[in-house]
N, CA and C atoms as a LAMMPS dump frame, in Angstrom:
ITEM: TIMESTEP
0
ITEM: NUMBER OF ATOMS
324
ITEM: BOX BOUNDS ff ff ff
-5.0000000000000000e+02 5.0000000000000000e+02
-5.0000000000000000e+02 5.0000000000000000e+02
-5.0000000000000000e+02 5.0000000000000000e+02
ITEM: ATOMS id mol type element x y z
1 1 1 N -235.995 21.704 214.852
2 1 2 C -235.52 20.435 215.325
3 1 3 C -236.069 20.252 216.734
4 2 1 N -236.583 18.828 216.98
5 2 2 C -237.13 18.481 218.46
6 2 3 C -236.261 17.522 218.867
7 3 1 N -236.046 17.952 220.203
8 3 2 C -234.814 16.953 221.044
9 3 3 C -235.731 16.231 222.115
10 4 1 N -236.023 15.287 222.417
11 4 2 C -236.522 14.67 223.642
12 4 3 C -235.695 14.282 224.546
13 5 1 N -234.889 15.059 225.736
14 5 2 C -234.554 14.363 226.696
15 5 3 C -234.624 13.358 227.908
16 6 1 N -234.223 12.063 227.473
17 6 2 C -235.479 10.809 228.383
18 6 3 C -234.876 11.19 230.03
19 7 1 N -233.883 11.527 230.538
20 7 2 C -233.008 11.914 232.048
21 7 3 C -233.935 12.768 232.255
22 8 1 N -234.108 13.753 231.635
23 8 2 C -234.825 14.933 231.877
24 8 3 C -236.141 15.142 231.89
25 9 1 N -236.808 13.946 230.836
26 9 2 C -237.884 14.303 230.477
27 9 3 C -238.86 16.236 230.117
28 10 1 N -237.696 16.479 229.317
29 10 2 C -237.786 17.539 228.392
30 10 3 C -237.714 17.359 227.357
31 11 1 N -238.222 18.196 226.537
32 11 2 C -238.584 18.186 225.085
33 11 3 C -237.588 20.069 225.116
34 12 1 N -236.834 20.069 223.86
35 12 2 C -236.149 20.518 223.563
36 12 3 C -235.932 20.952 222.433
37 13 1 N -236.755 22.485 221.909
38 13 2 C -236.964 23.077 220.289
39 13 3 C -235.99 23.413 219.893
40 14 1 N -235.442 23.436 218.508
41 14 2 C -234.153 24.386 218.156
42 14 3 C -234.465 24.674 217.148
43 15 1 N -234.506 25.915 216.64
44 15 2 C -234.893 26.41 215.291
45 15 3 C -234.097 27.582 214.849
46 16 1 N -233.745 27.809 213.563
47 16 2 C -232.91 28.589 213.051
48 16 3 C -234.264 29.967 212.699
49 17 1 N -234.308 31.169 213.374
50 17 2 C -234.604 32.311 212.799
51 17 3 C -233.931 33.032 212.118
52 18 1 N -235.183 34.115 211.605
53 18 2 C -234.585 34.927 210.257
54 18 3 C -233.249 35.517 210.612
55 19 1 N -232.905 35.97 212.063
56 19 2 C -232.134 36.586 212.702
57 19 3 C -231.096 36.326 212.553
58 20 1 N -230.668 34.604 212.844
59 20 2 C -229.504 34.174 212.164
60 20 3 C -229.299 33.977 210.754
61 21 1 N -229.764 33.651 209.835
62 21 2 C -229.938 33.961 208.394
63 21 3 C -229.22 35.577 208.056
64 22 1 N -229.584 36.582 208.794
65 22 2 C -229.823 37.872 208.623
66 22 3 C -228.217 37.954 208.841
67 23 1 N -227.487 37.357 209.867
68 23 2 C -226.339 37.383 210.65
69 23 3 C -225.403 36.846 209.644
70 24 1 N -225.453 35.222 208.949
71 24 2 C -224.977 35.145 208.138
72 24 3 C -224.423 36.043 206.908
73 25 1 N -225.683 36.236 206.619
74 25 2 C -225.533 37.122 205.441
75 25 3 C -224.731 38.535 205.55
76 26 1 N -224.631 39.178 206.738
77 26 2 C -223.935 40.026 207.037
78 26 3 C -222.936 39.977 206.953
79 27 1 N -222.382 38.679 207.753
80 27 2 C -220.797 38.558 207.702
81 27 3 C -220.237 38.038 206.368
82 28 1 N -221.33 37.769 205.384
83 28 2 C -220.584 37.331 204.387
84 28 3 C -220.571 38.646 203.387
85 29 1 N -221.344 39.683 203.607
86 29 2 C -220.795 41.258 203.198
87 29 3 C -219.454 41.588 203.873
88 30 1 N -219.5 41.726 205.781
89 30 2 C -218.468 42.603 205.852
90 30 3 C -217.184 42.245 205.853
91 31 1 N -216.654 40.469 205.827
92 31 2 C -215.584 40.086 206.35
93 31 3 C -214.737 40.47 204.951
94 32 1 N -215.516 40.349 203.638
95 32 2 C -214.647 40.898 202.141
96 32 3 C -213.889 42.199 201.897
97 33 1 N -214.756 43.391 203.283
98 33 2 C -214.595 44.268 203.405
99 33 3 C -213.317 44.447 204.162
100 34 1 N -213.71 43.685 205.105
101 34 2 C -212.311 43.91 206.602
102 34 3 C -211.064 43.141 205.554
103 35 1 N -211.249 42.578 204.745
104 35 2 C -210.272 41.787 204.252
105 35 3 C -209.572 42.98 203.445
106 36 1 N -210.367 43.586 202.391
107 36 2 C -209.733 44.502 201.911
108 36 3 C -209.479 45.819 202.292
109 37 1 N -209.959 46.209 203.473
110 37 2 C -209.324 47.483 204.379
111 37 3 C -207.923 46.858 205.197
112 38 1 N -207.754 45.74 205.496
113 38 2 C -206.598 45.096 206.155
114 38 3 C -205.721 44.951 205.176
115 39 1 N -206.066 44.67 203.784
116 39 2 C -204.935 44.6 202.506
117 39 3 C -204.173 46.184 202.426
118 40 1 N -205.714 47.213 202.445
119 40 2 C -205.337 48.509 201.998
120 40 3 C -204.047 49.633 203.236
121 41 1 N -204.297 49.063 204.321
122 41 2 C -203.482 49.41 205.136
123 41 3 C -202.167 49.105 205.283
124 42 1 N -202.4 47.963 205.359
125 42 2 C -200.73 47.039 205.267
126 42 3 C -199.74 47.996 204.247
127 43 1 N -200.67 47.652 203.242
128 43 2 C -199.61 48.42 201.955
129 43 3 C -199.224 49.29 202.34
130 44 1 N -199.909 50.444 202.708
131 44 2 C -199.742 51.549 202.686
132 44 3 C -198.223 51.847 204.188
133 45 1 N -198.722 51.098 204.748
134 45 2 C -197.965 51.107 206.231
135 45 3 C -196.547 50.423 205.46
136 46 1 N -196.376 49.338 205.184
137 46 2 C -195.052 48.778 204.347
138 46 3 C -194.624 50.063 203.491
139 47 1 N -195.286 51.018 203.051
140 47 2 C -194.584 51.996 201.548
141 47 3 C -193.911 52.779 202.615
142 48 1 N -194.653 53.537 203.774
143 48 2 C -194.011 54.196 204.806
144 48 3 C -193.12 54.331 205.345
145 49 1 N -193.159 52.803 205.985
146 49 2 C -191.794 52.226 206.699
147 49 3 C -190.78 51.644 206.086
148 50 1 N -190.637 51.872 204.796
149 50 2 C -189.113 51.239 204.251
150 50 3 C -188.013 51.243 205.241
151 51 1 N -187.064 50.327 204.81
152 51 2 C -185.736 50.687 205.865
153 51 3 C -185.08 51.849 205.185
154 52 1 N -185.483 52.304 204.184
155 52 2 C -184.443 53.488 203.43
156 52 3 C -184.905 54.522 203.932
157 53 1 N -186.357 54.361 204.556
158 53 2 C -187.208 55.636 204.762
159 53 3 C -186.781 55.862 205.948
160 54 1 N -186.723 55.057 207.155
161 54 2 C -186.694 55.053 208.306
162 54 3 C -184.684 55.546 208.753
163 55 1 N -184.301 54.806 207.512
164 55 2 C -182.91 55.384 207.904
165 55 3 C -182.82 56.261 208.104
166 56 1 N -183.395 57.015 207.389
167 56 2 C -183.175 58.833 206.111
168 56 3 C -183.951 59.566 207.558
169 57 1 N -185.243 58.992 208.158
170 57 2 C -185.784 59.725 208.914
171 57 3 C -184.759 60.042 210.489
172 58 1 N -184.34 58.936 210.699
173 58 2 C -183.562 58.632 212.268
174 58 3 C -182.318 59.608 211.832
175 59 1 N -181.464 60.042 210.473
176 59 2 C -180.46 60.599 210.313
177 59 3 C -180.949 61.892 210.316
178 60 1 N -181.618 62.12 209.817
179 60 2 C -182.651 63.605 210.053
180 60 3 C -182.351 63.932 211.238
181 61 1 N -183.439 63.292 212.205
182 61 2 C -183.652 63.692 213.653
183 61 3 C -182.419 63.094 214.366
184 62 1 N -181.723 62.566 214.634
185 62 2 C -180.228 62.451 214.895
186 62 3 C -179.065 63.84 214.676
187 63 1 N -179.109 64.469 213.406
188 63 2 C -178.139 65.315 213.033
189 63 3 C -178.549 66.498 213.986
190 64 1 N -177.506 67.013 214.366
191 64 2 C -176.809 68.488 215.563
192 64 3 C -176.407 68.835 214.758
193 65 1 N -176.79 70.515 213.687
194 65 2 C -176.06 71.38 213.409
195 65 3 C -175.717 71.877 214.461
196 66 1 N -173.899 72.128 214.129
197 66 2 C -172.887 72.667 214.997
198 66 3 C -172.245 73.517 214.404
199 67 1 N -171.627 74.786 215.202
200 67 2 C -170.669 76.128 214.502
201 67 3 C -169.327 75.602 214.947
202 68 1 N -168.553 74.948 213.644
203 68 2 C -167.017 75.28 214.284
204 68 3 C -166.685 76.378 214.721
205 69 1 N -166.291 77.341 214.308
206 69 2 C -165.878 78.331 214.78
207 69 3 C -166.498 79.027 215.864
208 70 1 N -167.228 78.218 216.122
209 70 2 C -168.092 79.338 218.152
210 70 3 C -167.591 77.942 218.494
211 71 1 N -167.67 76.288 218.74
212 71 2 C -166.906 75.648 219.787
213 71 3 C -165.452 75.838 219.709
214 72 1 N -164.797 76.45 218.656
215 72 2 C -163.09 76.78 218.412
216 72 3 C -162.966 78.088 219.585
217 73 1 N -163.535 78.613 219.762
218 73 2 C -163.575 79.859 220.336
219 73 3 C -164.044 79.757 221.464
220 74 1 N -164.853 78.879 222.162
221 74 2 C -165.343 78.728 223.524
222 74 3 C -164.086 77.806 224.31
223 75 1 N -163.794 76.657 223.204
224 75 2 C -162.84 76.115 224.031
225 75 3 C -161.406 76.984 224.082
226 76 1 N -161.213 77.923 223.192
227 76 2 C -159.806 79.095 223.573
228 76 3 C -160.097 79.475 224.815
229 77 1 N -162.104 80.588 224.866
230 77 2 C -161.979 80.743 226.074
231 77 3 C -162.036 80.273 227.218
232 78 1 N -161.872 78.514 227.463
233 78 2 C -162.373 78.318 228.61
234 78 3 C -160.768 78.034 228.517
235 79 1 N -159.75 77.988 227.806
236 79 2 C -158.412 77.771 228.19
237 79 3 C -157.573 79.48 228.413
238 80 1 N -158.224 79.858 227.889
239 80 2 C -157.609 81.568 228.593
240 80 3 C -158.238 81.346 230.249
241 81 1 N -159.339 81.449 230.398
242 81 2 C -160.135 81.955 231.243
243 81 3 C -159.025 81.098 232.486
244 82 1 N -158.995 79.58 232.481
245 82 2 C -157.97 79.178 232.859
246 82 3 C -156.635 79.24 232.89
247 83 1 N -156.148 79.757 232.388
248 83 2 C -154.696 80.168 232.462
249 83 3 C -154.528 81.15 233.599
250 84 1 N -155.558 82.389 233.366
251 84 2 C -155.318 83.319 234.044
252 84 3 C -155.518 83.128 235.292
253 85 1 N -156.874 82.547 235.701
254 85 2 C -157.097 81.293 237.317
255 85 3 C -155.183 81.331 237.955
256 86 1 N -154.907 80.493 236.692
257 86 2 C -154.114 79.814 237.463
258 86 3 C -152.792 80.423 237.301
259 87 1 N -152.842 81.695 236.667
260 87 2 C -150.921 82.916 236.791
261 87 3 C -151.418 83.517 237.912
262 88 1 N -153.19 83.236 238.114
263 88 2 C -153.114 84.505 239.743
264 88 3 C -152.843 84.002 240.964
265 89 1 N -153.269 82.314 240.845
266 89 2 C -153.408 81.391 242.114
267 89 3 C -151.944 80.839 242.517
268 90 1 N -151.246 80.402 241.431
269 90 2 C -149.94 79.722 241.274
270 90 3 C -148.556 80.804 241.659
271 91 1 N -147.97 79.9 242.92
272 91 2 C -146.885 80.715 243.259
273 91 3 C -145.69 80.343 243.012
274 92 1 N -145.472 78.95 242.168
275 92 2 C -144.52 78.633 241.941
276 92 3 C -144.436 77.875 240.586
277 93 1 N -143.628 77.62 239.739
278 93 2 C -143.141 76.681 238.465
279 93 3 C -144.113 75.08 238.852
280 94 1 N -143.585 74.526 239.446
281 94 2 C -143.914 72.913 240.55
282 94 3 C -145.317 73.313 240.125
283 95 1 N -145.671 74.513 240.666
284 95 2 C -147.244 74.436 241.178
285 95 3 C -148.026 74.353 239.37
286 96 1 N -147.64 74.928 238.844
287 96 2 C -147.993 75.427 237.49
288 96 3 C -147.906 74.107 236.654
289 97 1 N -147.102 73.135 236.816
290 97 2 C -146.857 72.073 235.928
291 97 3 C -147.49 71.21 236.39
292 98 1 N -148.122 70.961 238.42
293 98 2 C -148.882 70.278 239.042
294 98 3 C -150.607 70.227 238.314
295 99 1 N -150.832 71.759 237.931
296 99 2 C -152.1 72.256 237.123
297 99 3 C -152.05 71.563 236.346
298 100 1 N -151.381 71.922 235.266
299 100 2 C -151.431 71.547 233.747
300 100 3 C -151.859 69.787 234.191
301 101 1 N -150.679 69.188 234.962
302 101 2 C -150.815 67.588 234.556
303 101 3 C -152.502 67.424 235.326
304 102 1 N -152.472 67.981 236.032
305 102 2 C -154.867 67.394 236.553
306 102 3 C -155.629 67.998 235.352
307 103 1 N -155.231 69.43 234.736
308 103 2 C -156.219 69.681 233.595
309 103 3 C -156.655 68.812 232.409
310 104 1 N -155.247 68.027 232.402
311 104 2 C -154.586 67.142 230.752
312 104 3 C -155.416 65.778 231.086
313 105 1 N -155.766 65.697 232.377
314 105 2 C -156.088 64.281 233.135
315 105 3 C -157.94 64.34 233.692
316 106 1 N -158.138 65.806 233.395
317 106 2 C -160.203 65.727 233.45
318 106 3 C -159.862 65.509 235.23
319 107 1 N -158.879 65.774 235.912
320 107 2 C -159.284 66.24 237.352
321 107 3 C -159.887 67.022 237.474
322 108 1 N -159.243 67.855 237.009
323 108 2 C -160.232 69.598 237.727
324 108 3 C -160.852 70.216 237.017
């Protein structure tokens, strides 16, 4: 195609090479491709992430196996361990019932 610009007085070629031809044709191979690697993923990513899956996974990694019987026994001893604190420190009844009510209350 010839353009004559009269402002300019230029002449102005435009021609389609093999190059773009070549370009065309390319994208009309790879975009069928990207189309169906973008189908093939999705799926696969949706089968993954179910909400049943994701529940099941977060309850997994969420759950603390715990020993009743070793926290039954730590909290005896941290209430012995305390008692005795406080038959060695405590000189009076008053004082002893003053304890108990800050222990019952997360003061001390």
């Amino acid at each position: 195609m010839v353009y004559y610009d009269y402002e300019l007085e230029l002449t102005l070629y435009y021609s389609l090479g093999p190059g773009y031809w070549l370009q065309v044709i390319s994208f009309g191979c790879t975009f069928p491709y990207t189309l169906f690697n973008h189908s093939v993923v999705s799926t696969f990513e949706k089968e993954q992430s179910t909400p049943e899956k994701m529940v099941k996974a977060y309850i997994a990694n969420a759950k603390e196996p715990f020993d009743l019987d070793n926290l039954i026994a730590q909290e005896e001893l941290e209430l012995e361990s305390s008692r005795v604190k406080r038959k060695k420190g405590v000189k009076n009844e008053v004082e002893l019932i003053y304890e108990d009510f800050l222990e019952t209350r997360g003061k001390k």
